[in-house]
NUDO-826414 format. One record per residue (C-alpha): y, z, x; residue number from 1. Coordinates in pm, whole numbers, plus 50000, padded with zeros to 5 digits. Layout:
BEGIN
NODE north    up  east  nr
NODE     Y     Z     X NUM
...
REM end
This chain:
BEGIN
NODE north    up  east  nr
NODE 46198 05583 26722   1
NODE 46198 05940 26637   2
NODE 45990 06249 26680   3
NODE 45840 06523 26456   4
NODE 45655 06785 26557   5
NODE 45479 07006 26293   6
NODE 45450 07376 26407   7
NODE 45391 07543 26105   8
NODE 45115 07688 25922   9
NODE 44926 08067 25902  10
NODE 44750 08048 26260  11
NODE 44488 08240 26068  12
NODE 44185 08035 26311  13
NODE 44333 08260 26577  14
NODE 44399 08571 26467  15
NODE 44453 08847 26557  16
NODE 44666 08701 26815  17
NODE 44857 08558 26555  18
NODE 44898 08845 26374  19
NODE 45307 08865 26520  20
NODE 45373 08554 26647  21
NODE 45347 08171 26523  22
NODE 45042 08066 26721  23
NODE 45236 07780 26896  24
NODE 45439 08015 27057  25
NODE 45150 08136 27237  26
NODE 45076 08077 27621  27
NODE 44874 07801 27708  28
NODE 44791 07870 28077  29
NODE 45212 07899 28206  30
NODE 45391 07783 27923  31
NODE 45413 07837 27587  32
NODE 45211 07599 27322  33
NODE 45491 07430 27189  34
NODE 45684 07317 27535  35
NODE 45358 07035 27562  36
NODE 45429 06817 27244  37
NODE 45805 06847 27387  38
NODE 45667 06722 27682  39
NODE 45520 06491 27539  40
NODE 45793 06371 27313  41
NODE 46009 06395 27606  42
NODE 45798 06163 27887  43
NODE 45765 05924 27617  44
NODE 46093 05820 27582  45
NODE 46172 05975 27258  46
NODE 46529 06166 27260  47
NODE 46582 06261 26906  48
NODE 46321 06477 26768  49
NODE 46269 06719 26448  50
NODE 46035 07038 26468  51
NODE 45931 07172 26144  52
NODE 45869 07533 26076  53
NODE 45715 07783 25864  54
NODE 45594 08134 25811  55
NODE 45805 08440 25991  56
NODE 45875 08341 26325  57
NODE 46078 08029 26245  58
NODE 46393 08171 26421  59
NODE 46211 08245 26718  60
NODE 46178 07871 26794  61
NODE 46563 07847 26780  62
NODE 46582 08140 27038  63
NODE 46312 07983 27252  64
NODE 46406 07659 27234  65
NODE 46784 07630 27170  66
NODE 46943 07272 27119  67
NODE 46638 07113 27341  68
NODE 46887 07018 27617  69
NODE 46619 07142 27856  70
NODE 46334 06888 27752  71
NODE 46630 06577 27777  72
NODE 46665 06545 27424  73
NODE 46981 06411 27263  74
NODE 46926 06628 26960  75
NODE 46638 06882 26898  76
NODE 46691 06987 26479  77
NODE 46459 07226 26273  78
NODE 46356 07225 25925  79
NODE 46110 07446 25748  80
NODE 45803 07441 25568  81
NODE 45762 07690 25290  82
NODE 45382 07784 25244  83
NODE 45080 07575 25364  84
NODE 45108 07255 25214  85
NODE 44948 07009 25464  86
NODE 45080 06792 25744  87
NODE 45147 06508 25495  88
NODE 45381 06741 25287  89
NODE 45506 06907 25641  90
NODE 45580 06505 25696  91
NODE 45799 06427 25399  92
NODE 46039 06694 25511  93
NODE 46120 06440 25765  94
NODE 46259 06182 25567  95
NODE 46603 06239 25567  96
NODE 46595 06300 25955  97
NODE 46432 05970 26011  98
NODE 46689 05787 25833  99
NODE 46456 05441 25811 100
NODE 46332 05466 26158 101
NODE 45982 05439 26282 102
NODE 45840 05823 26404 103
NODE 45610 05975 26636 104
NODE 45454 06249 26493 105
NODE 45262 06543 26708 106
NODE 45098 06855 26573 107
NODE 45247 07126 26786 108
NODE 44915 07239 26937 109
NODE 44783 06897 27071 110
NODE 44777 06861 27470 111
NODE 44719 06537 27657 112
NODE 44647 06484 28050 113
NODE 44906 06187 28057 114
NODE 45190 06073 27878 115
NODE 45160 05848 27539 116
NODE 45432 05598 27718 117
NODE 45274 05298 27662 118
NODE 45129 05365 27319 119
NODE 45473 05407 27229 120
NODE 45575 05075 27364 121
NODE 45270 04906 27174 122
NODE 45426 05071 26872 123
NODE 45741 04892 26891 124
NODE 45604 04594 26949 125
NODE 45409 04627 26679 126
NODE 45695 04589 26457 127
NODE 45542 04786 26156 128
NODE 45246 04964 26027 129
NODE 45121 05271 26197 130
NODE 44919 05355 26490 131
NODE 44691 05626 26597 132
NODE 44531 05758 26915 133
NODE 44149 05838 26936 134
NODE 43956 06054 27151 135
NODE 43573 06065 27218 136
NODE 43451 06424 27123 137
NODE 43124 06575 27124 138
NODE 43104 06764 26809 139
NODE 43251 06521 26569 140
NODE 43173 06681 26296 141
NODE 43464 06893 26369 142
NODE 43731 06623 26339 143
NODE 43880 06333 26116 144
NODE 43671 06058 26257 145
NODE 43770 05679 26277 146
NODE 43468 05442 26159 147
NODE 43505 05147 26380 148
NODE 43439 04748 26403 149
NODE 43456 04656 26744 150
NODE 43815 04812 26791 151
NODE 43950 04809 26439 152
NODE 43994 05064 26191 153
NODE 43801 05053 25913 154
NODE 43807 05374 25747 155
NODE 43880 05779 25849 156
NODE 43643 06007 25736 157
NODE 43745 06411 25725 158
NODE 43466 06651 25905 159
NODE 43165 06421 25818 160
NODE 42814 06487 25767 161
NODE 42676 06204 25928 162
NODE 42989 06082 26184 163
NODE 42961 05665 26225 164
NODE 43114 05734 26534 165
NODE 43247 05988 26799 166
NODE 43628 05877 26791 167
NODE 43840 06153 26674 168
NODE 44173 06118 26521 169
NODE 44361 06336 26743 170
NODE 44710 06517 26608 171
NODE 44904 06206 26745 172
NODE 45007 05977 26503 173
NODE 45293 05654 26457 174
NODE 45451 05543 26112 175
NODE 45668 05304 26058 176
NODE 45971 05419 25742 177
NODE 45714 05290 25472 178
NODE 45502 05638 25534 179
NODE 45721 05828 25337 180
NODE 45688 05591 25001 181
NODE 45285 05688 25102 182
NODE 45355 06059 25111 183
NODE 45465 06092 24755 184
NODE 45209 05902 24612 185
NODE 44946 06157 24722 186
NODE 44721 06365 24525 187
NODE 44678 06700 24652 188
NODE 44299 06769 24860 189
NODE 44034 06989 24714 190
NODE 44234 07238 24968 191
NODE 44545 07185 24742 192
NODE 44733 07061 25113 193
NODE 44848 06630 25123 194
NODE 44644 06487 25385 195
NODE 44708 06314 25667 196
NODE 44373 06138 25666 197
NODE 44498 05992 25318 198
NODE 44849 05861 25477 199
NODE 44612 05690 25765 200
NODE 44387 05542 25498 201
NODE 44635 05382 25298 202
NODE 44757 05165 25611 203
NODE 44421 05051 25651 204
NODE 44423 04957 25330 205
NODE 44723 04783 25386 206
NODE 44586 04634 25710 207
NODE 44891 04784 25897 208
NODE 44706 05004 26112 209
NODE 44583 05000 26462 210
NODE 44448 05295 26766 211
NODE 44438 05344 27074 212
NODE 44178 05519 27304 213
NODE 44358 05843 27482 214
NODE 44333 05899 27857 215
NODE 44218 06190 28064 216
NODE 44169 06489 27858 217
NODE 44328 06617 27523 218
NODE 44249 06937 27367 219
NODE 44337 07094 26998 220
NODE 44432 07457 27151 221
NODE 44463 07560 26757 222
NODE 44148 07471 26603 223
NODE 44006 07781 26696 224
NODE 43990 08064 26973 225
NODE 43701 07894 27150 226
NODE 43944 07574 27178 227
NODE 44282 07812 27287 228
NODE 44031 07904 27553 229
NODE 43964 07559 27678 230
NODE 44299 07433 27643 231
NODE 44428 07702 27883 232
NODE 44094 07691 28126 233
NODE 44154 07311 28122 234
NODE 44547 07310 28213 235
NODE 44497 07584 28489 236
NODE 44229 07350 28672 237
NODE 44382 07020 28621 238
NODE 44748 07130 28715 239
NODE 45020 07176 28410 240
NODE 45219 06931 28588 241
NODE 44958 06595 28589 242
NODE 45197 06391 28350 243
NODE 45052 06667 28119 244
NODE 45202 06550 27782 245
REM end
């Protein structure tokens, strides 16, 4: 298996402090955004990982982050995204990288307590499909939410109305090869971005896709600066260390 990491985008939900910097670069309590979904990649087991790019401060994460030696990867390689086209479109970048093997991908400013190990094992086992990892929220309204029977997927709904549940699809996600056939079949959202709600959807469709529940906390620290906020207030009281992922 190998990992992407999407990093991209305008970071306009946070300005101004994204005014001169890519808003994963910024601090989350003692390190910056971007070293968690390393982390993450990193604790999981994963040693081959892509990041993907965009906007102005691309070659800052090459100065920052160098060859990825210090995370324990075998290869840490870069690509970039030109404009805003949507994590699905950020995705198909990937192909050539993944080379027919499954992937993990991670938005770059999603933080867990503990490591995605085992989900990662269940994967594998898995054999095929995809697989994504669920969190109960409050406000899910906010989120892609996961309509559920018993602990099947039935459908994703984006930012809905009336939520049929409070499971959100957090930015963790696991394909098998087949998700880049999906990607180029997509229509582009009312937003003019691929979705990644409509890649999750067709493997339900398929029947190919399962979840698991997360453990401990998570936090988007990019949705907004109200989140950023939480996301550092959370990793200063919990400890940065706690198999923080």
């Amino acid at each position: 298996m190998k990992g992407v990491i999407l990093a991209g985008g305008t970071g306009s939900r946070l300005f101004p402090l994204t005014k001169v910097t890519n808003k994963h670069l910024l601090p989350v309590y003692d390190k910056p955004m971007i070293y968690y979904p390393l982390e993450c990649m990193a604790k999981a087991g994963i040693e081959e990982v892509l990041l993907v790019t965009g906007g102005n401060n691309s070659g800052d994460f090459i100065r920052l982050l160098g060859n990825g030696h210090e995370f324990g990867f075998k290869n840490l390689n870069y690509t970039y995204q030109d404009g805003a086209g949507g994590i699905a479109q950020a995705l198909g970048l990937a192909e050539r990288f993944a080379d027919g093997d499954s992937i993990c991908l991670i938005l770059g400013d999603n933080i867990l307590e503990y490591s995605i190990r085992e989900s990662v094992k269940r994967f594998r086992h898995q054999g095929q499909g995809a697989k994504i990892l669920l969190s109960k929220v409050e406000n899910p309204k906010a989120y892609g939410v996961a309509e559920m029977d018993g602990e099947r997927v039935v459908r994703i709904v984006e930012k809905p109305k009336e939520p049929k549940s409070n499971m959100a699809v957090i930015g963790i996600y696991f394909y098998d090869s087949k998700v880049f056939e999906i990607v180029k079949t997509l229509k582009p959202s009312a937003r003019n971005e691929l979705e990644i709600t409509d890649v999750n959807n067709a493997y339900i469709d398929r029947g190919e896709m399962t979840a698991d529940p997360v453990n401990g906390f998570w936090a988007d620290a990019g949705e907004n600066i109200d989140f950023y906020l939480k996301a550092c207030n959370a990793i200063a009281q919990n400890g940065a260390n706690k198999e923080t992922a």
